[in-house]
MARBA-3410 file (N, C-alpha, C, O; in Angstrom, 1 decimal):
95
74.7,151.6,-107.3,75.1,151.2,-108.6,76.5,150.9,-108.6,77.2,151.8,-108.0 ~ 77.2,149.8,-109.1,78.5,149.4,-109.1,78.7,148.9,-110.4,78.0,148.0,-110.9 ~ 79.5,149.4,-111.0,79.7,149.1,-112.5,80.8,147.8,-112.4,81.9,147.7,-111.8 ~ 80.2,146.9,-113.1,81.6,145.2,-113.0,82.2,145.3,-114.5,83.2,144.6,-114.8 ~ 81.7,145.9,-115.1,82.8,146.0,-116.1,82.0,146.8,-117.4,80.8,146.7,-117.6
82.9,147.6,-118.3,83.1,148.0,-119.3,83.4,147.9,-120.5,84.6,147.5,-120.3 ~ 83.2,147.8,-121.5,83.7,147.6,-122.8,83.6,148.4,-123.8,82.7,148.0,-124.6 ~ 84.4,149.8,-124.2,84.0,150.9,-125.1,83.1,150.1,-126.4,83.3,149.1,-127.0 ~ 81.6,151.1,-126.4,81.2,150.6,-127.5,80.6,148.7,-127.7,80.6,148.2,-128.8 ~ 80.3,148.3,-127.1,80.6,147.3,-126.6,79.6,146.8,-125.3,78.5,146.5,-125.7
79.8,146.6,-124.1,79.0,146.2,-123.0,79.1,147.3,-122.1,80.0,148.1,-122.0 ~ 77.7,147.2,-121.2,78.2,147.9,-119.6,77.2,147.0,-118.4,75.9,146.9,-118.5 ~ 77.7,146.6,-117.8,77.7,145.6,-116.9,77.5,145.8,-115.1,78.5,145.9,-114.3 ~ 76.2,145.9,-114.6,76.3,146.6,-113.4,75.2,146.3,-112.5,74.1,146.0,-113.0 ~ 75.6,146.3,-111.1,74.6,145.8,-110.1,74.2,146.8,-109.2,74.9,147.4,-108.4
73.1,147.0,-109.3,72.3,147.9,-108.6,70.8,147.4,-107.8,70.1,146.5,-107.9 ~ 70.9,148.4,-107.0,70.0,147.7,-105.9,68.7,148.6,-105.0,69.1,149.8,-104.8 ~ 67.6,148.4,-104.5,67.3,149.9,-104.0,67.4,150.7,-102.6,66.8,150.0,-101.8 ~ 67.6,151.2,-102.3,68.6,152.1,-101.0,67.3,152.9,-100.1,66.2,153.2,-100.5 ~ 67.8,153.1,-98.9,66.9,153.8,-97.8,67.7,155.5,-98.1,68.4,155.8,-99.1
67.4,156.1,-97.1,67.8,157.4,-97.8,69.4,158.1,-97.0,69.9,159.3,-97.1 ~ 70.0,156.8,-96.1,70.9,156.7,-95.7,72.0,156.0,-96.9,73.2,156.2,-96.8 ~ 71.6,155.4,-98.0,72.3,154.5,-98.7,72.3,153.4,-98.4,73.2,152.8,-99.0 ~ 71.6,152.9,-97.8,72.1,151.1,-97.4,71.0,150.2,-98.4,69.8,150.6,-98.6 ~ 71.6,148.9,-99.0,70.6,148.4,-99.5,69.5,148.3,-98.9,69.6,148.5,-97.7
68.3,148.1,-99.3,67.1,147.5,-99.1,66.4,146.6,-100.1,66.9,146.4,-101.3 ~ 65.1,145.8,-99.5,64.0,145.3,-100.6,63.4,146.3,-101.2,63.3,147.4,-100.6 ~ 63.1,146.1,-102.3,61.9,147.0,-103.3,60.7,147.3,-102.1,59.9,146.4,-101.7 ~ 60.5,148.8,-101.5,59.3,148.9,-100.8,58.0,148.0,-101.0,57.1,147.8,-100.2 ~ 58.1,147.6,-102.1,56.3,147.4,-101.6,56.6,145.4,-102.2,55.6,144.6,-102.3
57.8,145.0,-102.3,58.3,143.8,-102.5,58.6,143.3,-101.7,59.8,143.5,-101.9 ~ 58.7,142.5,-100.6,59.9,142.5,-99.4,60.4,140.8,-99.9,61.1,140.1,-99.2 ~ 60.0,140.6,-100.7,60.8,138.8,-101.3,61.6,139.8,-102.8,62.2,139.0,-103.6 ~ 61.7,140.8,-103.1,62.7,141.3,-103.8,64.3,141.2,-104.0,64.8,141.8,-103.1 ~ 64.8,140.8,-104.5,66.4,140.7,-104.4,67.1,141.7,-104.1,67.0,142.8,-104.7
67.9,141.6,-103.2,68.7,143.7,-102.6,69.4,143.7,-103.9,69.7,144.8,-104.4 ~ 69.7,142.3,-104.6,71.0,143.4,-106.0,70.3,142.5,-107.2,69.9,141.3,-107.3 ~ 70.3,143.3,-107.8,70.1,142.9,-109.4,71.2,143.3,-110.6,71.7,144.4,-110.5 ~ 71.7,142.2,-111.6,72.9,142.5,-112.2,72.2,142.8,-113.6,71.1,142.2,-113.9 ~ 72.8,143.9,-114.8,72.1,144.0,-115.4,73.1,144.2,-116.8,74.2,144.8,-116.6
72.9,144.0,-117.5,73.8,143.6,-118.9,73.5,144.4,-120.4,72.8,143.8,-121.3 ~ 73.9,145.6,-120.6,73.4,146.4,-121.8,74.5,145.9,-122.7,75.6,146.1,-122.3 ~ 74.2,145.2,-124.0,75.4,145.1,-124.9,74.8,146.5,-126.1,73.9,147.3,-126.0 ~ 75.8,146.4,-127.2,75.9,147.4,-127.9,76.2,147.1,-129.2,77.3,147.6,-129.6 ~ 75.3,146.4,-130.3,75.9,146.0,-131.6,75.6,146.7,-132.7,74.4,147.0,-132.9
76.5,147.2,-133.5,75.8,148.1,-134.9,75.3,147.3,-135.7,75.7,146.1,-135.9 ~ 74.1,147.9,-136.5,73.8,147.5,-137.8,72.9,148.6,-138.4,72.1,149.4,-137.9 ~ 73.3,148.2,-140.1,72.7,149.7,-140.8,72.6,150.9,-140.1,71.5,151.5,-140.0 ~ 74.3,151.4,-139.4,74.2,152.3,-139.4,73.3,152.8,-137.9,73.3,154.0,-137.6 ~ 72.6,151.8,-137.3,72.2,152.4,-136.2,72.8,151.3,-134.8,73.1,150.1,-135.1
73.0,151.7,-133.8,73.5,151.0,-132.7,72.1,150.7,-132.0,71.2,151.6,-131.9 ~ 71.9,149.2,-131.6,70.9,147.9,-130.9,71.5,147.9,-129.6,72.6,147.7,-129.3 ~ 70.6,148.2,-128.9,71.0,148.0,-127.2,70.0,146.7,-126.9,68.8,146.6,-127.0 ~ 70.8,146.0,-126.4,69.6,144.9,-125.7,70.4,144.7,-123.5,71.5,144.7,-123.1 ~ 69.2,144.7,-123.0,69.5,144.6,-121.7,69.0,143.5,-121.2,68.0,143.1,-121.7
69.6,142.8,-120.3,69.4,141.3,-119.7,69.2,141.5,-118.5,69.9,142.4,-117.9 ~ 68.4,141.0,-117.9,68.9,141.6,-116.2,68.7,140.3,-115.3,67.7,139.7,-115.7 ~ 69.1,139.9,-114.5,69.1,138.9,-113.3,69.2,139.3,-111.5,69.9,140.2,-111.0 ~ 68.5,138.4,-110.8,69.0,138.3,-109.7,70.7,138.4,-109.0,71.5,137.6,-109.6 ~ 71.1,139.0,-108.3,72.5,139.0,-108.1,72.3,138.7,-106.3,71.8,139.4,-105.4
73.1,137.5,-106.2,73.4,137.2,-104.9,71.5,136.8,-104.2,71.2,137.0,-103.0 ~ 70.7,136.4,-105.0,69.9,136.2,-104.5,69.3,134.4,-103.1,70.1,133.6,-102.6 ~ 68.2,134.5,-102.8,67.8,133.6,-102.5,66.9,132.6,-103.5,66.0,133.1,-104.2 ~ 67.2,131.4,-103.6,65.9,130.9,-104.8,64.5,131.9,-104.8,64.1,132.4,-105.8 ~ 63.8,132.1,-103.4,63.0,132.7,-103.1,62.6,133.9,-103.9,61.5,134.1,-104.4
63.7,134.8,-104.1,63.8,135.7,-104.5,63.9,135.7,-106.3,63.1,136.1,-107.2 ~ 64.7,135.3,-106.4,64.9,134.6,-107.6,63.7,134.4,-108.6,63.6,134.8,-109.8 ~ 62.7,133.6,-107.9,61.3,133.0,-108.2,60.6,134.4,-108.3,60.3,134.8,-109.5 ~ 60.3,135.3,-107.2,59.9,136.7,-107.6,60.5,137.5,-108.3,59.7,138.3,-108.8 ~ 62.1,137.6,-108.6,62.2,138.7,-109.7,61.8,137.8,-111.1,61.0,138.5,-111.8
62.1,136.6,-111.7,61.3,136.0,-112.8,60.0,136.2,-112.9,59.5,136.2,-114.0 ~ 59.5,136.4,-111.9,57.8,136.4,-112.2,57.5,137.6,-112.2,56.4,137.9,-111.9 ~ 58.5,138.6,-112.6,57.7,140.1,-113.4,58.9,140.7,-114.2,59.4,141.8,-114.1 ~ 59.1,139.4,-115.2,59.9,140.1,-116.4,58.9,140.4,-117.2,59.2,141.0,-118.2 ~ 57.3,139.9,-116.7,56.9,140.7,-118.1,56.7,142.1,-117.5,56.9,143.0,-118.3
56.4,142.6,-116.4,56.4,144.0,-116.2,57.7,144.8,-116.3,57.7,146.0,-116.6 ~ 58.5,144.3,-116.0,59.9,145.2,-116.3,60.2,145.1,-117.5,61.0,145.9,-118.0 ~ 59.5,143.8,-118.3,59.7,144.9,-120.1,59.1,145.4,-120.4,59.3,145.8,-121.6 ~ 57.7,145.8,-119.6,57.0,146.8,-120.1,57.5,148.1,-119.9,57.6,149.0,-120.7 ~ 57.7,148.1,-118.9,58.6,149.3,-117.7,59.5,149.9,-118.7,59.6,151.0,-119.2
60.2,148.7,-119.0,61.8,149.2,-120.3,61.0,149.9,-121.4,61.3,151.1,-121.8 ~ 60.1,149.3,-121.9,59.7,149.5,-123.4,59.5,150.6,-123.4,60.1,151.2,-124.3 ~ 58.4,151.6,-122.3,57.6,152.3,-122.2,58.5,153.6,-121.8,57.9,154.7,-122.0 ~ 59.7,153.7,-121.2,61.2,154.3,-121.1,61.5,154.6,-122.2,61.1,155.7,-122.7 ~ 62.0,154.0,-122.8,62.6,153.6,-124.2,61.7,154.4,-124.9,62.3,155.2,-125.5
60.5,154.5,-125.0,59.4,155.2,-126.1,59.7,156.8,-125.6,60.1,157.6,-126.4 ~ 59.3,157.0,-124.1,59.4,158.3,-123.7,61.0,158.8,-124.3,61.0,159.9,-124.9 ~ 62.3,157.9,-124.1,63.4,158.7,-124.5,63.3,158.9,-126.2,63.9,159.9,-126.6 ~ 62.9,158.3,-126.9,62.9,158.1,-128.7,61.8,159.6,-128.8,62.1,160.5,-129.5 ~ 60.5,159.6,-128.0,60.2,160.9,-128.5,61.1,162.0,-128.0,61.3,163.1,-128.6
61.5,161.8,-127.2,62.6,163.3,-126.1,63.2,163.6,-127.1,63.2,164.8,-127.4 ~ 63.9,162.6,-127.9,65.0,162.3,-128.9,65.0,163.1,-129.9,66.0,163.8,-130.3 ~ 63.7,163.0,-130.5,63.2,163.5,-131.8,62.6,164.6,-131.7,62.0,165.1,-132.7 ~ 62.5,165.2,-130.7,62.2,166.7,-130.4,63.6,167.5,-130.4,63.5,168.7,-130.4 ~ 64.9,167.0,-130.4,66.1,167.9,-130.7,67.0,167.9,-131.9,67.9,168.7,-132.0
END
């Protein structure tokens, strides 16, 4: 994980990637047309009192190749998110 930038309140901006157990990048195990980095974009806007996260995420440093496979499972990685997101909102409301 490499954070490219910050913004109190605001953005957090960062490329992450998935690793062997030495640290070195790799492909997604069971992906090998997967992108080694993915760049990912959480902004941070208030309204009524509650703060909206929305996350973007893209290929980073990819091959078109790749590129073509991480687009072809944004609908699973927003399921993935959503389904996160649900598990932390109950964690949430148990304290």
């Amino acid at each position: 994980l490499v954070y490219q930038e910050i913004v109190q309140e605001q953005k957090i901006v960062f490329v992450h990637s998935f690793s062997d157990a030495a640290g070195n990048k790799v492909h997604h195990p069971m992906a090998p047309d997967w992108p080694l980095e993915m760049m990912n974009t959480l902004t941070f806007t208030a309204q009524n009192g509650q703060t909206n996260m929305t996350i973007t995420g893209r290929a980073y440093n990819a091959t078109p190749e790749e590129n073509t496979v991480y687009e072809a499972n944004f609908g699973s990685m927003s399921q993935g998110y959503g389904n996160s997101f649900d598990q932390l909102e109950n964690y949430l409301k148990t304290l």
